[in-house]
N, C-alpha and C positions, 0 to 999 in steps of 0.2 A: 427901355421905353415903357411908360406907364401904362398898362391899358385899363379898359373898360370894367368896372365891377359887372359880376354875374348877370345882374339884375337889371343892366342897361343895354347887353347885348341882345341883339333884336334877328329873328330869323334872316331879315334882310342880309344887316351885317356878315353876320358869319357866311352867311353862305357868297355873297359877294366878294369881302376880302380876306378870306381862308380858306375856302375848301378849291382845290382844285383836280378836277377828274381826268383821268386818262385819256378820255375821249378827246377831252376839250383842251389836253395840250396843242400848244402854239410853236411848230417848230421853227429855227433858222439856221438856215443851209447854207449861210455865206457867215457864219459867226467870227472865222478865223483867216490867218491870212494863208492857211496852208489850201481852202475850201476850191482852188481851182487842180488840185493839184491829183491829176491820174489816182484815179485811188483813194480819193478823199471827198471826192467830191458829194460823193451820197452821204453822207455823214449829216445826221442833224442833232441842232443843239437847244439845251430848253434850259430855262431862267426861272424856276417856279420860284423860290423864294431869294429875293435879293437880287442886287447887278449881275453876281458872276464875274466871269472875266471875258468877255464877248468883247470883239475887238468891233463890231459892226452896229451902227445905229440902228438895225431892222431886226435886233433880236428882242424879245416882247420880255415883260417882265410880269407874273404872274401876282407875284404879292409881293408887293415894298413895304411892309413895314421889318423895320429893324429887328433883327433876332438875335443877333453876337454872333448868325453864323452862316451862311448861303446855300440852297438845295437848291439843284440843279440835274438834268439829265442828259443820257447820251441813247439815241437807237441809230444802227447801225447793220445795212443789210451785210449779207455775209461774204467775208473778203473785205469789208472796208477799213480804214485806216485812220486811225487819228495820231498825226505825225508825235513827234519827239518832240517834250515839254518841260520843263521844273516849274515851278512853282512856290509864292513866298511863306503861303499859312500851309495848314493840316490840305490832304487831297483822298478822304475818304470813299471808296465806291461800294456800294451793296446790288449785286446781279440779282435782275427779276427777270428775266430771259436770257437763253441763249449763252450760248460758250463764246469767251472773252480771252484772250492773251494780253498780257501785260506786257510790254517789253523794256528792257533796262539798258541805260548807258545812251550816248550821243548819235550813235548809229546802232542801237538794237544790239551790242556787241557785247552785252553784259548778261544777258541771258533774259529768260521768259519766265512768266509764272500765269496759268492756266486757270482760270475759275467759272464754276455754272450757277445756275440759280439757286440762292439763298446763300452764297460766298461772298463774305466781305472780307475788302483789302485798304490797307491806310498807309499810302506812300510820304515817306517822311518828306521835309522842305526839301529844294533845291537837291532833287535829283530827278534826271532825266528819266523821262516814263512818259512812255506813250500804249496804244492799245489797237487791237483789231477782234475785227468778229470774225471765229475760227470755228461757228457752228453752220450749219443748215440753211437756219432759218433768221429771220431779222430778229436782233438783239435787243432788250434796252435794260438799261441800267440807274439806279438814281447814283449821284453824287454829293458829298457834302465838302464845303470849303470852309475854312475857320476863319470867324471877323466877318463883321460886316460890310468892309472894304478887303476885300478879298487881294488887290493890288494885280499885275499885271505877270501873263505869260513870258517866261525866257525860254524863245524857242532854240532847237538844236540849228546850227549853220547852215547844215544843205536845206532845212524849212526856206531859207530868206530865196536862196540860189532855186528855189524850183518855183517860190510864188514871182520871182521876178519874170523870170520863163514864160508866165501865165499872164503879167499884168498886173498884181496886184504889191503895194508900198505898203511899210506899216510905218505910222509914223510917229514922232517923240510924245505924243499924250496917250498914246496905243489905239487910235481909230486906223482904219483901211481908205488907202484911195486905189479906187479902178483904174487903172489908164485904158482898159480896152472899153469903157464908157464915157471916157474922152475926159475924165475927173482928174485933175490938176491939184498937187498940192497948196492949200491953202496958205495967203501968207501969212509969215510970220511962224510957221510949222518949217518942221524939216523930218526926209525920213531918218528912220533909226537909224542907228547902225546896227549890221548885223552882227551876232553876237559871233566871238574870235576864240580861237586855241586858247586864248588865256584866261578866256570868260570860262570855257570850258574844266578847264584845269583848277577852278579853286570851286566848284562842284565836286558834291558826295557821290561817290561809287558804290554800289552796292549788287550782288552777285543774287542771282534769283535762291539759291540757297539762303544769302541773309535776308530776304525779301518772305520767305517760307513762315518769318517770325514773326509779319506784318498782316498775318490773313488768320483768316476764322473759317473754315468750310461750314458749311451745313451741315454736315454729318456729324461735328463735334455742338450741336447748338443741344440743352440739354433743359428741359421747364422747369425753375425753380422760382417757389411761392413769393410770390412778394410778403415781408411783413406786413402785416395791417392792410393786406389786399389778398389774401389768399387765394381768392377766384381769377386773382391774371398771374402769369406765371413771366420770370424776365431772364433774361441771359444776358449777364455784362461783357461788351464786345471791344466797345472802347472806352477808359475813362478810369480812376481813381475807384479806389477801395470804398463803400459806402457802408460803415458801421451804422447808423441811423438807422439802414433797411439789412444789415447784413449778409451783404451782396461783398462777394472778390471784386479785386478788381478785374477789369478786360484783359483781353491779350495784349492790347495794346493800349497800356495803363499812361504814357508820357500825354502831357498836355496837349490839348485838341484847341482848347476851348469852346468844344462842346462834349458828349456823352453817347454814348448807340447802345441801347440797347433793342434785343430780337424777342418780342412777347408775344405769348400762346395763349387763347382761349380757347377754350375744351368748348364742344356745341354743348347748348342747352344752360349756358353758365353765364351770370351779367355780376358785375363788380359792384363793392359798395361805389354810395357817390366821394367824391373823393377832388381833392384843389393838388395844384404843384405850384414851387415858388418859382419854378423857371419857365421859361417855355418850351411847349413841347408839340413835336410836329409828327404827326405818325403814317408812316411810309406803307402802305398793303404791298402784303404780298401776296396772300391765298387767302380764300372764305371773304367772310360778311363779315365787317363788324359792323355794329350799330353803338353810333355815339350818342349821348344823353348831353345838352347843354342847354340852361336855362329854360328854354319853351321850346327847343327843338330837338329833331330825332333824325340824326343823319345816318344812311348807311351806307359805309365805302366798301369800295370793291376792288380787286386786284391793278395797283397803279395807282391808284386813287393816294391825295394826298391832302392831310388835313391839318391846321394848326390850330392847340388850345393856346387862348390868350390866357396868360399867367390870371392865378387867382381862383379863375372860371372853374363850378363846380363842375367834373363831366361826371359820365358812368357810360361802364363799357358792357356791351353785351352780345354774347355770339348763338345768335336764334337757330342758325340752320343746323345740318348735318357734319357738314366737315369743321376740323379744326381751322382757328384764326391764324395765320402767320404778319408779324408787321414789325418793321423795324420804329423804332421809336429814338428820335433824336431829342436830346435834350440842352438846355443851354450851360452852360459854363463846366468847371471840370471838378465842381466838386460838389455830386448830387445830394438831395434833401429827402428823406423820405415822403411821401404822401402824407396830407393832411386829410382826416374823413371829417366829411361833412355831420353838421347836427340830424 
């Protein structure tokens, strides 16, 4: 989608339909059809950029414009549950709190893979993966989905058997009807069917050992210069080989249709100004950064989540004390170096 030259974007704009702050996330509690379900039920779900896959009309959408890719988040007090899922596109997570379990296979029976803050994991299509919070204190997490129609949750079977339990239908466009608020399938709708041993069985397996190959901890993330930016430094986490910037590729190099990389500013150090041909959405994790775009000076903060429209001169600068940490998503799978401004 085309956006705005440099020159047209107005403080207003941006700050209205790109930036969005931690604070000011919009949770929903009832996104899925597992949300009544012992154990799930405190789970909440966020929509910052794109649909998602929110099976319920009361989940909020943070930014709709089109990116080729969807960010979304999970918090999650400790002990809760987000049941057993696949999925059709990429299912990207990067931990900003809190200790997370992964769990594998249709009933968890495929084993776990554990991750803390600053770990990322990219669970391939159409394998069963769901997650709990195995720490302390409440969790959260961003998510990335690939495509801008991200299409629809294939839940595991006992999901269908325990939201019936509770009252809630899912049904053939993928919305929720209540029956314990007296909500009645629409006509011309029918619920789903739930998914069967055979739906089951032509889904990918995979054992938390081959799963080990799909994660990036923080402790291997490592600052290396950008060309022609030498002031931010980037770690390729997911995404093709970038000879242009002389970047490896990620750990997890197969097609996303989008990019992650994890970039460092050292305090006291600001970037030349500098354009990208794709869009790029930058995830905080630690420190301050301060974004530079057109006539405005934004500065994010831990959670905080911001998108440059393609084109748009920025410049990055980290004023305080501590290092920057931020994940940086980018669009399609095969990155472009930075262009520097005049």
């Amino acid at each position: 989608m085309a956006q705005p030259a440099t020159s047209a974007i107005t403080a207003q704009v941006l700050l209205a339909e790109r930036l969005v702050r931690y604070d000011d996330l919009r949770p929903c509690t009832t996104a899925f059809i597992d949300t009544r379900t012992p154990g799930s039920a405190e789970k909440e779900n966020f929509t910052i950029i794109g649909p998602g896959v929110a099976e319920s009309p009361d989940q909020y959408v943070h930014i709709d414009i089109p990116h080729g890719f969807n960010i979304g988040g999970a918090r999650q007090p400790p002990g809760c549950v987000n049941s057993q899922h696949s999925h059709e596109t990429a299912e990207v997570f990067m931990i900003h709190s809190g200790q997370w379990a992964f769990c594998l296979g249709p009933n968890k029976e495929d084993g776990e893979v554990v991750l803390g803050p600053g770990d990322t994991i990219s669970i391939p299509i159409h394998v069963f993966r769901g997650f709990r919070n195995v720490g302390d204190d409440v969790g959260f997490m961003f998510a990335v989905l690939g495509g801008d129609d991200p299409g629809r949750v294939t839940w595991a079977p006992y999901v269908f058997d325990n939201a019936q339990e509770y009252g809630l239908v899912l049904l053939d466009d993928g919305s929720l009807v209540d029956t314990t608020r007296g909500e009645k399938i629409p006509e011309g709708r029918c619920a789903i069917s739930p998914t069967t041993d055979k739906d089951v069985a032509r889904l990918r397996r995979l054992t938390a050992k081959e799963m080990a190959d799909c994660v990036v901890t923080h402790d291997k993330l490592r600052p290396l210069p950008c060309p022609g930016l030498p002031e931010l430094s980037e770690f390729p986490i997911i995404g093709a080989a970038s000879p242009e910037e002389g970047l490896q590729a990620g750990q997890m190099a197969w097609p996303h249709g989008f990019h992650v990389r994890h970039m460092t500013v050292y305090p006291d150090v600001a970037s030349k100004q500098h354009s990208r041909a794709e869009e790029e959405v930058i995830l905080m994790h630690k420190g301050i950064l301060s974004v530079d775009i057109a006539d405005v000076s934004i500065d994010l903060g831990p959670g905080d989540v911001f998108s440059v429209p393609v084109g748009a001169a920025r410049r990055f600068a980290n004023g305080g004390t501590e290092m920057v940490e931020a994940f940086v998503v980018r669009g399609g799978d095969h990155p472009h170096a930075a262009t520097l401004s005049d």
